[in-house]
C-alpha positions as a printed Julia matrix, in Angstrom:
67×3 Matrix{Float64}:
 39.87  155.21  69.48
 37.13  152.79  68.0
 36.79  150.32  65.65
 34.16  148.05  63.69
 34.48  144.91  62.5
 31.93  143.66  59.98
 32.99  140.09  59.34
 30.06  136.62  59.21
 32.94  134.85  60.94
 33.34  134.45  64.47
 36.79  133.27  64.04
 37.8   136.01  62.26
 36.26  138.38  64.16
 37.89  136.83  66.76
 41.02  137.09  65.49
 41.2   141.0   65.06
 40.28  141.81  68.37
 43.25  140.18  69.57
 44.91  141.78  67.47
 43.91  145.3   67.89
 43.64  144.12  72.32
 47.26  143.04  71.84
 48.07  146.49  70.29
 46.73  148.72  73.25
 42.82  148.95  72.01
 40.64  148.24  75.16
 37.97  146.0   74.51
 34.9   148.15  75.05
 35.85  149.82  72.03
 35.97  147.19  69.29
 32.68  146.75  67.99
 31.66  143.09  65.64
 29.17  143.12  63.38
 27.43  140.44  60.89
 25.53  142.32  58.92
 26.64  145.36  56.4
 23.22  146.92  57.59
 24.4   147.02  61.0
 27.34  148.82  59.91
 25.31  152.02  58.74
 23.68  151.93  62.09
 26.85  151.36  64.12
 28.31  154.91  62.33
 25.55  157.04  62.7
 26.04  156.91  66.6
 29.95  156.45  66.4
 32.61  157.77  64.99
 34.85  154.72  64.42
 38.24  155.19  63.85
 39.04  152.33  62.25
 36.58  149.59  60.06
 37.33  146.27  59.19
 35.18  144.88  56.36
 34.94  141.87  54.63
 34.01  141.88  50.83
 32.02  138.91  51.38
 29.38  140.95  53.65
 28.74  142.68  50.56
 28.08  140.04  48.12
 26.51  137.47  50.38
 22.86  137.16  50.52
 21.65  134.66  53.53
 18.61  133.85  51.61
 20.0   132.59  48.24
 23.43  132.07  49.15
 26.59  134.0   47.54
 25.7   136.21  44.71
């Protein structure tokens, strides 16, 4: 079993793989990303079974800020 998590913060990122750790999930198999982009990359060579997203990856935009 694998799992993404596509989340800017670190602390929040943080926070679900102690979750999912604390709930049996070894820790080679929890995946963080930053970027939505990564995220198409990251599915093409896995087959995660579970992906965490946050709505702000989608509607923020490093270069001129939320959109």
């Amino acid at each position: 079993m694998s799992s993404l998590i596509v989340d800017n913060c670190h602390y929040t990122q943080l926070a679900l793989q102690c979750l999912l750790q604390n709930n049996g999930m070894k820790n080679k198999d929890i995946i963080s990303l930053t970027d939505i982009n990564e995220l198409q990359t990251a599915c093409n060579n896995l087959s995660p079974d579970i992906i965490f997203i946050n709505e702000d990856s989608f509607t923020y935009d490093p270069i001129i800020g939320e959109v």
